[in-house]
One Martini backbone bead per residue (centre of mass of N, CA, C, O) as a GRO file, in nm:
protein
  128
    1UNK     BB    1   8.286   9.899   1.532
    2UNK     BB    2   8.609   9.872   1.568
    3UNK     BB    3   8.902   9.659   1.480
    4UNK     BB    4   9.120   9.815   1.578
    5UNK     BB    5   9.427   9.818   1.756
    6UNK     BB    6   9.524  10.050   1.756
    7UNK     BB    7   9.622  10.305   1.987
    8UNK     BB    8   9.531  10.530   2.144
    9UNK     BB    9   9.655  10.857   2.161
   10UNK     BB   10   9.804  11.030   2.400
   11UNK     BB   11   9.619  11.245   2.645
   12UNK     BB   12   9.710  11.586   2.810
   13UNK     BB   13   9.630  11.798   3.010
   14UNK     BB   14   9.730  12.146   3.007
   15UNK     BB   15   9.503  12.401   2.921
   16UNK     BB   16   9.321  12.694   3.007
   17UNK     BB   17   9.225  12.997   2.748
   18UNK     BB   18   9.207  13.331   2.761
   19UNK     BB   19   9.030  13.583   2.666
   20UNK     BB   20   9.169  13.925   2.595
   21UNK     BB   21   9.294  14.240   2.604
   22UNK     BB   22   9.549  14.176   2.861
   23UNK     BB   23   9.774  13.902   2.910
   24UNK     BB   24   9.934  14.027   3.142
   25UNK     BB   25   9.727  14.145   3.352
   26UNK     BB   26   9.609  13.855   3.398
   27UNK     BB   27   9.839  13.677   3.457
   28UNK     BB   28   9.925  13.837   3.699
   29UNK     BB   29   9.662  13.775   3.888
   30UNK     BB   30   9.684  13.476   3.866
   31UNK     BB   31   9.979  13.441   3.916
   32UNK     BB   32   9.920  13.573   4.268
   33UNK     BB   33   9.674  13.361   4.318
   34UNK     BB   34   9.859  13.098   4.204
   35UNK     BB   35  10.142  13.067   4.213
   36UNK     BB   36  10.216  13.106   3.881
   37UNK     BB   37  10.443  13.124   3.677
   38UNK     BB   38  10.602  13.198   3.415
   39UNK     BB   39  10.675  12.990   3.127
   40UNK     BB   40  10.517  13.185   2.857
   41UNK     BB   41  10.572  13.503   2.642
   42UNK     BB   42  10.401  13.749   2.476
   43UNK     BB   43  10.246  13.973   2.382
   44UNK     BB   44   9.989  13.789   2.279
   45UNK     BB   45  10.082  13.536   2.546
   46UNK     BB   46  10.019  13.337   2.859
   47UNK     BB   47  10.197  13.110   3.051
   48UNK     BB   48  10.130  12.923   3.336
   49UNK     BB   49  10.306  12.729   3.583
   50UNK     BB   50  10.403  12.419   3.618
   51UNK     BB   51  10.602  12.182   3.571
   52UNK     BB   52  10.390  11.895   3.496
   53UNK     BB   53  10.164  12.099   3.472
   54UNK     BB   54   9.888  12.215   3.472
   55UNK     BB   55   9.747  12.531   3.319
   56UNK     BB   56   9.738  12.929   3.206
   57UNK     BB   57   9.593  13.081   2.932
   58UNK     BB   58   9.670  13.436   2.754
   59UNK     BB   59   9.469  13.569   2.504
   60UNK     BB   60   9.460  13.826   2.246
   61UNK     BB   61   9.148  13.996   2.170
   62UNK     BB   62   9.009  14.187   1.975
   63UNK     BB   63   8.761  14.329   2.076
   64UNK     BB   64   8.702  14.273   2.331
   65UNK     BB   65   8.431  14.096   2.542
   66UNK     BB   66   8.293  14.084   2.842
   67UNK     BB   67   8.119  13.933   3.034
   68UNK     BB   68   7.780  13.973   3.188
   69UNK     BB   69   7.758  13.842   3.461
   70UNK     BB   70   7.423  13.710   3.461
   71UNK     BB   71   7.404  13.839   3.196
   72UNK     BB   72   7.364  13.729   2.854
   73UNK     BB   73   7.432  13.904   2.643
   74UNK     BB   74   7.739  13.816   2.757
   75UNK     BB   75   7.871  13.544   2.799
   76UNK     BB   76   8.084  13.360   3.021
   77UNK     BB   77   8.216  13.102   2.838
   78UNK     BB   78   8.360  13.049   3.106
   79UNK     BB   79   8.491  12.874   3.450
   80UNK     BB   80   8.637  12.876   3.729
   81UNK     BB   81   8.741  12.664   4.014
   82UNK     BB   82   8.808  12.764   4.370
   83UNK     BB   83   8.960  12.616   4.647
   84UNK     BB   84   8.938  12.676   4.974
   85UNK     BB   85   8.893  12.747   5.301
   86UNK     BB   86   8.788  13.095   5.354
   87UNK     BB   87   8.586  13.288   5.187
   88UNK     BB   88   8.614  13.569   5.314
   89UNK     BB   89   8.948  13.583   5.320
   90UNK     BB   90   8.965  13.508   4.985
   91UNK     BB   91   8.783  13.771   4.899
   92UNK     BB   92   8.971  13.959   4.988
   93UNK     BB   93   9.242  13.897   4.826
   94UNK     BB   94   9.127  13.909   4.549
   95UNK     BB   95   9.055  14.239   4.520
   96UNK     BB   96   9.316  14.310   4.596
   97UNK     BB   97   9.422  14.177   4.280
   98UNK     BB   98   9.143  14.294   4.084
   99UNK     BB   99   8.897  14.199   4.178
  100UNK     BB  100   8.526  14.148   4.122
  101UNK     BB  101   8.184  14.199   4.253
  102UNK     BB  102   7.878  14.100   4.201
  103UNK     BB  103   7.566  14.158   4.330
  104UNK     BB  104   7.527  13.827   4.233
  105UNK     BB  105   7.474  13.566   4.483
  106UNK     BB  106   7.345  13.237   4.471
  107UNK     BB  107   7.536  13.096   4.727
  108UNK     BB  108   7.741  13.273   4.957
  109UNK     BB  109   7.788  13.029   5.158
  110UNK     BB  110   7.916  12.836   4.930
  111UNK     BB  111   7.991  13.046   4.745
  112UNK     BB  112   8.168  13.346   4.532
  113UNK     BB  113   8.125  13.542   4.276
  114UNK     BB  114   8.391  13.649   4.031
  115UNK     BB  115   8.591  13.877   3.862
  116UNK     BB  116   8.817  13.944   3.655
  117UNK     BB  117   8.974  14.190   3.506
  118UNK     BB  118   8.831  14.060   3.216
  119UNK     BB  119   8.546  13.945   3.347
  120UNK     BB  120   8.587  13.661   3.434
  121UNK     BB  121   8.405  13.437   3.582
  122UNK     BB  122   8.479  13.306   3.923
  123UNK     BB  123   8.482  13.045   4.176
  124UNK     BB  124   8.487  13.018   4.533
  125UNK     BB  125   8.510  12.731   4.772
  126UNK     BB  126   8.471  12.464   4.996
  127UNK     BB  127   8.363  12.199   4.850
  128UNK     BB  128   8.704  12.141   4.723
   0.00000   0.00000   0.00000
C-alpha cells in the first residue's frame, strides 16, 4: 500500500469509439438514432455528442473487418445498450435508419439484437 498523500487525478468517462470503414456514415446512423449532433470530424474520425457529456466516436480503420456476430470467428469486439420504451416501435426506427436484424434473437422478448451499418452487434431494451 503505498503512503502517498498526492490526490489520484481526476478521470472524466469521454466516449467509446468504434472502428469502421466509414465513419461518415456510422456517425450518420448513430447521430439520427440518438439525435446527438456532430461535435468534431475529419476524413477519418467523428465525434457526436453534446457538450459536456460522454460522446460516441468513430474512426476509420483500414481493411476494416465487422464482427460476425454470433458466430465468433470475428468477435463482436464491444456493443452498446439502448433502453428503449417499446422494443417492436424502436426496432422498426433502427431498420429505417439502416441497421440490420440477424437471424439469432437469444431473448427477444426481453431485448432486441441488432447490427448497425459497420456491422457491430448493439441491443435495444426495455430493461434499462
Amino acid at each position: 500500500m503505498s503512503t502517498d498523500t498526492t490526490p489520484a487525478p481526476a478521470f472524466r468517462y469521454a466516449a467509446v469509439t468504434f472502428d469502421c470503414a466509414d465513419p461518415a456514415e456510422l456517425a450518420r446512423f448513430y447521430g439520427e438514432l440518438l439525435g446527438y449532433p456532430t461535435l468534431f470530424s475529419t476524413d477519418d474520425f467523428f465525434f457526436l455528442g453534446k457538450e459536456g457529456a460522454a460522446g460516441l466516436g468513430f474512426t476509420r480503420v483500414a481493411d476494416y473487418r465487422p464482427p460476425t456476430w454470433p458466430d465468433p470467428a470475428q468477435g463482436k469486439q464491444a456493443h452498446i445498450e439502448l433502453g428503449v420504451d417499446d422494443l417492436d416501435s424502436a426496432e422498426q426506427h433502427v431498420l429505417e435508419l439502416g441497421a440490420t436484424k440477424p437471424e439469432f434473437q437469444p431473448q427477444p422478448e426481453r431485448w432486441r439484437v441488432l447490427l448497425d451499418p459497420a456491422g457491430h452487434p448493439f441491443c435495444i431494451t426495455t430493461l434499462v
